[in-house]
C-alpha positions in Angstrom: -119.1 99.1 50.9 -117.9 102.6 51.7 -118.9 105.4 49.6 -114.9 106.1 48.9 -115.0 102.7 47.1 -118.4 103.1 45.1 -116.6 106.1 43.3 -113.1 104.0 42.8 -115.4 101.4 40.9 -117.8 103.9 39.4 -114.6 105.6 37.7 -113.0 102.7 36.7 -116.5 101.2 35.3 -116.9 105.2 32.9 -113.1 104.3 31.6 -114.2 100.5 31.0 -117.0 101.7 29.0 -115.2 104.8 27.3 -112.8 102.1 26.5 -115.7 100.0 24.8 -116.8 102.6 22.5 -120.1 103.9 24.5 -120.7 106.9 24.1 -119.0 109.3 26.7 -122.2 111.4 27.5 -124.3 107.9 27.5 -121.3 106.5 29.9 -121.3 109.9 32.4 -125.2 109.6 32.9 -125.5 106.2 33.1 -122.2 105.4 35.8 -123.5 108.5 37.7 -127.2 107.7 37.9 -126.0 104.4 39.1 -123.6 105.7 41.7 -125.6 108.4 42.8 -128.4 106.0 44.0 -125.8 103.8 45.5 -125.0 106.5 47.8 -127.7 109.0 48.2 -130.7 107.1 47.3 -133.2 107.3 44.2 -135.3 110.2 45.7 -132.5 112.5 45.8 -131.3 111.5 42.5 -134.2 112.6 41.0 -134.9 115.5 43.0 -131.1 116.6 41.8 -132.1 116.0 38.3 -135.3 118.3 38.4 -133.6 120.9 39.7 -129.8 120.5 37.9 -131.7 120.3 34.5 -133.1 123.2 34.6 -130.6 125.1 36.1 -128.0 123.8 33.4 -129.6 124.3 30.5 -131.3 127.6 31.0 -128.3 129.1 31.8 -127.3 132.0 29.1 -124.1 131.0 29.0 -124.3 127.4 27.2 -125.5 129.6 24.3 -122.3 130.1 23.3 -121.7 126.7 22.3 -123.6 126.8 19.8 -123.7 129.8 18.4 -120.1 129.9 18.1 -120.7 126.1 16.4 -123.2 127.8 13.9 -120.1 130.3 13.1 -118.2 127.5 12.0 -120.3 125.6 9.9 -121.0 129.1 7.8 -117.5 129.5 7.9 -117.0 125.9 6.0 -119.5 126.7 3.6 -118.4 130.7 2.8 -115.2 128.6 1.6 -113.1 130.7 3.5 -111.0 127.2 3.8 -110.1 127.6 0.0 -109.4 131.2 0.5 -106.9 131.1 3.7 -104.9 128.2 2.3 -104.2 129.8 -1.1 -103.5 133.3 0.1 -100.8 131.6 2.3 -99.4 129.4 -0.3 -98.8 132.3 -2.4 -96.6 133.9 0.2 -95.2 131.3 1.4 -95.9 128.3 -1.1 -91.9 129.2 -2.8 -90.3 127.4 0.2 -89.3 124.1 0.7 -92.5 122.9 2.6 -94.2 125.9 1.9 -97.4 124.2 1.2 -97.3 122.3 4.5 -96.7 125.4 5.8 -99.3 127.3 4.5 -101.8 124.2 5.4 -100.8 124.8 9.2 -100.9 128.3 8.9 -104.3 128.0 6.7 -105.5 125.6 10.0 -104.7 128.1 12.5 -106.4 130.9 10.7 -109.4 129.1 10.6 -109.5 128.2 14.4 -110.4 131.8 14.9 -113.5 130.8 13.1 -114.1 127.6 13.8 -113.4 126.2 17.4 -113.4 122.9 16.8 -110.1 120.6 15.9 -112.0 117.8 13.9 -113.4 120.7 11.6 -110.1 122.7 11.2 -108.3 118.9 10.0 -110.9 118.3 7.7 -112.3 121.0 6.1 -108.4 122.2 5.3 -107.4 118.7 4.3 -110.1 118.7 2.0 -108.7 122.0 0.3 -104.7 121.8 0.9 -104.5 117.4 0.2 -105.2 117.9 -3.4 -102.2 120.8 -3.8 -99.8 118.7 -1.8 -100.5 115.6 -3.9 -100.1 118.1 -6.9 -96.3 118.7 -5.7 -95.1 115.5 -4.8 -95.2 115.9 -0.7 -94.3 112.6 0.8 -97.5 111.3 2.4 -96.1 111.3 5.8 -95.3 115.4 5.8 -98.4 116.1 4.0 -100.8 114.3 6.2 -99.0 114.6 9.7 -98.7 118.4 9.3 -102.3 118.5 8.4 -103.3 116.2 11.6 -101.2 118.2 13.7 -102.6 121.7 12.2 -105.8 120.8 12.7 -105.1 120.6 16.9 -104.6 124.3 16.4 -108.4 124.9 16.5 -108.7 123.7 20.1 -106.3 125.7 21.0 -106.7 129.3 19.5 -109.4 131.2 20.5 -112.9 130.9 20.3 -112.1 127.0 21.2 -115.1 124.9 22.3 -113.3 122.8 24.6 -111.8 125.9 26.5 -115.2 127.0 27.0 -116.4 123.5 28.6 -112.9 123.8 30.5 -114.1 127.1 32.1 -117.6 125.8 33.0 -116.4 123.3 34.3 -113.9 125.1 37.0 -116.1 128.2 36.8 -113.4 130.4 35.4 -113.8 133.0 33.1 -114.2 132.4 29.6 -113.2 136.0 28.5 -109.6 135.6 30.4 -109.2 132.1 29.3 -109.6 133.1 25.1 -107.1 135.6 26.0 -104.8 133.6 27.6 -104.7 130.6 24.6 -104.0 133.2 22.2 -100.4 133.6 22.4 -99.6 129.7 22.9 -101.8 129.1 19.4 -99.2 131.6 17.8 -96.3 129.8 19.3 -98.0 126.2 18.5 -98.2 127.5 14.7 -95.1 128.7 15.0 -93.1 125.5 16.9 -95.2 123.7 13.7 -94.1 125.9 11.0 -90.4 125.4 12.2 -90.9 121.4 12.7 -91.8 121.6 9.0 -88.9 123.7 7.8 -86.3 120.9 9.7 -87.9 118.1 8.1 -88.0 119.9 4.3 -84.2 121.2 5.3 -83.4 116.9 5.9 -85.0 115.7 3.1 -85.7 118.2 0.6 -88.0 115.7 -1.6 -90.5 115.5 1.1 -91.0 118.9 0.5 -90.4 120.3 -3.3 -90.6 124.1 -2.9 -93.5 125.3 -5.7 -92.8 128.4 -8.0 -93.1 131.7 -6.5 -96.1 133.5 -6.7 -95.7 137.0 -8.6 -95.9 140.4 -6.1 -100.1 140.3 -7.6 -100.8 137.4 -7.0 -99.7 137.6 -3.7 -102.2 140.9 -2.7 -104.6 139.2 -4.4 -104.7 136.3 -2.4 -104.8 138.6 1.0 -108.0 140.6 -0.7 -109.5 137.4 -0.4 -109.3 136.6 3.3 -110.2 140.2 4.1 -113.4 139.0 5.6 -111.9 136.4 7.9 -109.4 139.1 9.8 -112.3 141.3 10.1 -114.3 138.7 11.8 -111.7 137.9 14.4 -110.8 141.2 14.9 -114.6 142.0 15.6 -115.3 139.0 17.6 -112.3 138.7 19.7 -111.4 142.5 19.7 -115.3 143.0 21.5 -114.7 140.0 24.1 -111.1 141.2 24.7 -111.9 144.6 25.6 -115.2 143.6 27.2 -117.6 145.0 24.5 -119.2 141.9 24.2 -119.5 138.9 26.6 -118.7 135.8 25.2 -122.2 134.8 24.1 -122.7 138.0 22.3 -119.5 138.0 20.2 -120.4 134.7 19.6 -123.7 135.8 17.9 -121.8 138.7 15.7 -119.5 136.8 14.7 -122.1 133.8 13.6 -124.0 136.9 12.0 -121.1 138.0 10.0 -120.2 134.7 8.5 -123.8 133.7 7.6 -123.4 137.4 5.5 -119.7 136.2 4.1 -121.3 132.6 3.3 -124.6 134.0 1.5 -121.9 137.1 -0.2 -119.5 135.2 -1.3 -119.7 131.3 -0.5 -123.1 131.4 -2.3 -124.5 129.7 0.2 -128.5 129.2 -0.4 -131.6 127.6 1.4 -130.0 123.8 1.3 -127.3 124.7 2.8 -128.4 127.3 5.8 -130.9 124.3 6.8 -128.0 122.1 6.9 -125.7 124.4 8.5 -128.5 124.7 11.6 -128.9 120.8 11.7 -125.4 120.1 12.0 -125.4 123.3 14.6 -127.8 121.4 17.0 -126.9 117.9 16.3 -123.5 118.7 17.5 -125.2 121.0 20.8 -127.7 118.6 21.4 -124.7 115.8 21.6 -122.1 118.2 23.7 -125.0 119.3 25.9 -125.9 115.7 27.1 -122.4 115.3 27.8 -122.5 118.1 29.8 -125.6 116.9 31.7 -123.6 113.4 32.2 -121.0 114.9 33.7 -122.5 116.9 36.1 -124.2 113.9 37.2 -121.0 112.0 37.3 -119.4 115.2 39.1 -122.3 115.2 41.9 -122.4 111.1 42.2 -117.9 111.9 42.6 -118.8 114.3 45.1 -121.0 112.5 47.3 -117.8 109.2 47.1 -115.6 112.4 48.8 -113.0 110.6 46.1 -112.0 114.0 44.1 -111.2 115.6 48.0 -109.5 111.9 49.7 -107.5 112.1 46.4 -106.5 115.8 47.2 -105.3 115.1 50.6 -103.4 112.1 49.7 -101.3 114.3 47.3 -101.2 116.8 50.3 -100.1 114.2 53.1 -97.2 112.7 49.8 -95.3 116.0 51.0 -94.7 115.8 46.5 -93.6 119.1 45.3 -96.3 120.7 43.3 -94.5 120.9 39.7 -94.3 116.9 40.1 -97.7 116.3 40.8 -98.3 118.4 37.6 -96.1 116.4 35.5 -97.3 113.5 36.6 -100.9 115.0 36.0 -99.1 115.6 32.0 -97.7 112.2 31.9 -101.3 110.2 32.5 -102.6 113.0 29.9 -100.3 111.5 27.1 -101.4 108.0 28.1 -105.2 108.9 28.0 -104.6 110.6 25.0 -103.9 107.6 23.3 -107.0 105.9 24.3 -109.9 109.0 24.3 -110.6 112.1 22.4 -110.0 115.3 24.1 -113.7 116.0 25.3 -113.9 112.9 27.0 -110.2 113.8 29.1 -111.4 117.3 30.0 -114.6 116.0 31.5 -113.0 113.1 33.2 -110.1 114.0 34.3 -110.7 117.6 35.6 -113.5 116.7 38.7 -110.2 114.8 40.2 -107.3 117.3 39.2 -108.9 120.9 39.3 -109.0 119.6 43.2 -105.9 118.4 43.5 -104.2 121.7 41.6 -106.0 124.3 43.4 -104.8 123.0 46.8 -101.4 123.2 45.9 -99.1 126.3 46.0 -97.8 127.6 42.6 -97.4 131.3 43.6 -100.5 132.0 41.6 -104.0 133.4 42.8 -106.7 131.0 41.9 -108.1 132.5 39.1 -104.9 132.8 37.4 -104.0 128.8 38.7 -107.3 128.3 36.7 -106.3 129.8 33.7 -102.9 128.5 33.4 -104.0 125.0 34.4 -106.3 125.4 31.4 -103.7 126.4 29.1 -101.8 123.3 29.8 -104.4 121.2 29.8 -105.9 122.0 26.7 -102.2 121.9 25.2 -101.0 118.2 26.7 -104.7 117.1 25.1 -104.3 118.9 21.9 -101.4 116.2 21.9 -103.5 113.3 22.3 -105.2 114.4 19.0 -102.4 113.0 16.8 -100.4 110.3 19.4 -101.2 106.6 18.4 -103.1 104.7 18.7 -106.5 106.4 18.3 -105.1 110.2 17.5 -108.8 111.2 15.8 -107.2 114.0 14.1 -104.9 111.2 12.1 -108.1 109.1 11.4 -109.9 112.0 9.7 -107.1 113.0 7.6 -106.0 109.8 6.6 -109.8 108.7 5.7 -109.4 111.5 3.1 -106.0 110.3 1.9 -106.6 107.1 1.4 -103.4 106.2 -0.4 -101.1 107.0 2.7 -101.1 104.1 5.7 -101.8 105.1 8.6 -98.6 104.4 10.0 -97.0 106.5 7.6 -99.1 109.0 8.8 -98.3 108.4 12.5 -94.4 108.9 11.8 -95.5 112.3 10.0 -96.7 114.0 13.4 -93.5 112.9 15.1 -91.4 116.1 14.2 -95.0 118.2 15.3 -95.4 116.2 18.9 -91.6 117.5 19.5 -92.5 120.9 18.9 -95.7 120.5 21.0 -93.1 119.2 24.0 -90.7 122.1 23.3 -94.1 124.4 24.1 -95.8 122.5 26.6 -92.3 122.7 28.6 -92.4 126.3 28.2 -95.8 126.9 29.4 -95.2 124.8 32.7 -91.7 126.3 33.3 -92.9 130.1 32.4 -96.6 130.5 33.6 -96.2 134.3 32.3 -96.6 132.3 28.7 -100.0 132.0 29.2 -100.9 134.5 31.6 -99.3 138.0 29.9 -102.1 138.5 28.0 -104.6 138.4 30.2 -102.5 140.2 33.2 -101.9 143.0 30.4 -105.4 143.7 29.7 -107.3 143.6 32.3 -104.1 145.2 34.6 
């Protein structure tokens, strides 16, 4: 059997088993251990392990993950959730869908802290679910546009999957956070205005709460002081190259550990739970990692990533075709697989395939807004059916609402994330001003 066909099975045997519910790190390792001694032999395997280990996980730069993990779990317990979503609610909470609007708005706030989209969708829909319920929102609008809100914290800056992106392609993490920063506002935004259509259609899905008095209002904002002086710490260093990633990272950890203990109250039982959760979630991201790059170096060896490459090349296809048809099999993968799992799968075969095509872009700026659009097309797969994990957590917190009802909630919010995701491929300066602007 030729070593082209060992990878066509191994990658079809890592989606059988993704598609089995095995764990995707577990899957990697174990289909690339396998393949790898198909091709190359035991002895090399294991020499590539002794040496790839170590290499991988000394490396400074994994310390990021979870450091920038610890920053969100004192975030969650500084209840900086509470204090986002009511400060917007009381400036915006008087419109029709207001409080949907503040959840998303709450959600995206949060992604500065957080970096994680299963976090942002829970910890807000523990806080905002209870007001919505309060006002009569229809289950659908309450619990799609908290779904969909909660993708916000993949996207916006510091996102844990755009850092495993950037390893992965080895692009620059610092150009990448810029570069997801404007498409975050424009995804709040596109969700904001999905809400305000479906509140404007049918004003009982969204019953407009009494306005909040000019005090109330500034009160509110003195409340959410510390989490814009955060961000602006944090991403103001990495931005203007202050910090690296790793040490803003470690600020801005610092400063929320000080805002939980100040003002979340946050004692002994909770730092020691705070850390555990910290390296559960490392220790599980980090074998994943390892997986991959096993799977990477077993794909490498099967030439299939570079026969694929050429086959697109020989197709005379126009690049922007392959690239859609890149976004189409996102949307269907998206509806089988979390976002993690598409990243490390999928990019191995398409970073390849992109970087040998002409886009008028130099390569580190093809890696950047490839990233952009990837992590936008599986920010999607977060809320399409029928896994959309994003839905699952909400709805397990409203119970009350089927899931389907839920499911026809994020429609309005996936047509907002097409309008964007259309932008982004037809104007690459979407992603790319930011970054071109400060680092001209």
């Amino acid at each position: 059997m030729s070593d082209l066909a060992i990878g066509a099975i191994g990658f079809a045997a890592l989606i059988f088993l993704i598609a089995i519910r095995v764990p995707i790190g577990v899957s990697m390792l174990a289909v690339g251990t396998v393949g790898y001694m198909s091709i190359a032999g035991t002895s090399s395997l294991l020499s590539y392990l002794k040496t790839e280990m170590y290499w991988r996980f000394t490396s400074s730069d994994l310390s990021v993950i979870p450091l920038f993990l610890m920053m969100g779990h004192f975030a969650a317990r500084a209840g900086i959730t509470t204090a986002l979503f009511r400060a917007a609610a009381a400036w915006v909470g008087h419109f029709r869908g207001g409080l949907a609007m503040a959840a998303v708005g709450g959600c995206a706030a949060f992604g500065t802290v957080s970096g994680s989209s299963l976090a942002t969708a829970a910890m807000m829909g523990q806080v905002a679910l209870p007001e919505l319920r309060r006002y009569k929102y229809s289950g659908a609008l309450a619990t799609g546009a908290l779904a969909a809100g909660g993708t916000l914290g993949i996207l916006i800056p510091p996102s844990i999957v755009l850092i495993i992106y950037a390893i992965l392609v080895e692009g620059n993490i610092v150009h990448l956070f810029q570069a997801g920063f404007l498409p975050g506002i424009l995804a709040t935004l596109g969700y904001i205005a999905a809400i305000a259509v479906v509140a404007r259609i049918n004003p009982e899905a969204g019953p407009a709460r009494p306005r909040a008095d000019r005090g109330e209002r500034w009160a509110s904002l003195r409340d959410v002081w510390s989490v814009l002086l955060i961000f602006l710490v944090v991403m103001g260093g990495i931005y203007s190259g202050i910090f690296t990633p790793t040490e803003g990272a470690g600020v801005g950890a610092l400063a929320t550990f000080v805002v939980a203990v100040t003002y979340g109250g946050m004692r002994l039982k909770g730092l020691l739970d705070a850390l555990i959760e910290t390296a559960s979630t490392s220790g599980f991201i980090f074998l994943i990692l390892l997986g991959a790059d096993v799977f990477n170096a077993f794909l490498g060896f099967s030439r299939l990533p570079m026969w694929t490459a050429e086959q697109f090349q020989q197709a005379g296809l126009s690049p922007f075709v392959v690239l859609l048809g890149m976004i189409a099999l996102y949307l269907v993968l998206g509806c089988l697989m979390d976002s993690l799992s598409m990243i490390l799968i999928t990019i191995p075969i398409f970073w390849p395939i992109i970087a040998a095509l002409d886009f008028g872009l130099s390569p580190d700026e093809l890696k950047i807004w490839f990233g952009i659009i990837t992590l936008s097309v599986v920010e999607i797969g977060l809320i399409t059916p029928p896994i959309g994990l994003n839905v699952f957590v909400i709805n397990s917190l409203a119970k009350d609402v089927p899931m389907a009802e839920t499911f026809r909630g994020v429609v309005p919010f996936l047509m907002s994330d097409a309008v964007r995701v259309s932008l982004i491929v037809a104007f690459p300066a979407v992603s790319l001003i930011l970054p071109r602007l400060i680092n001209a």
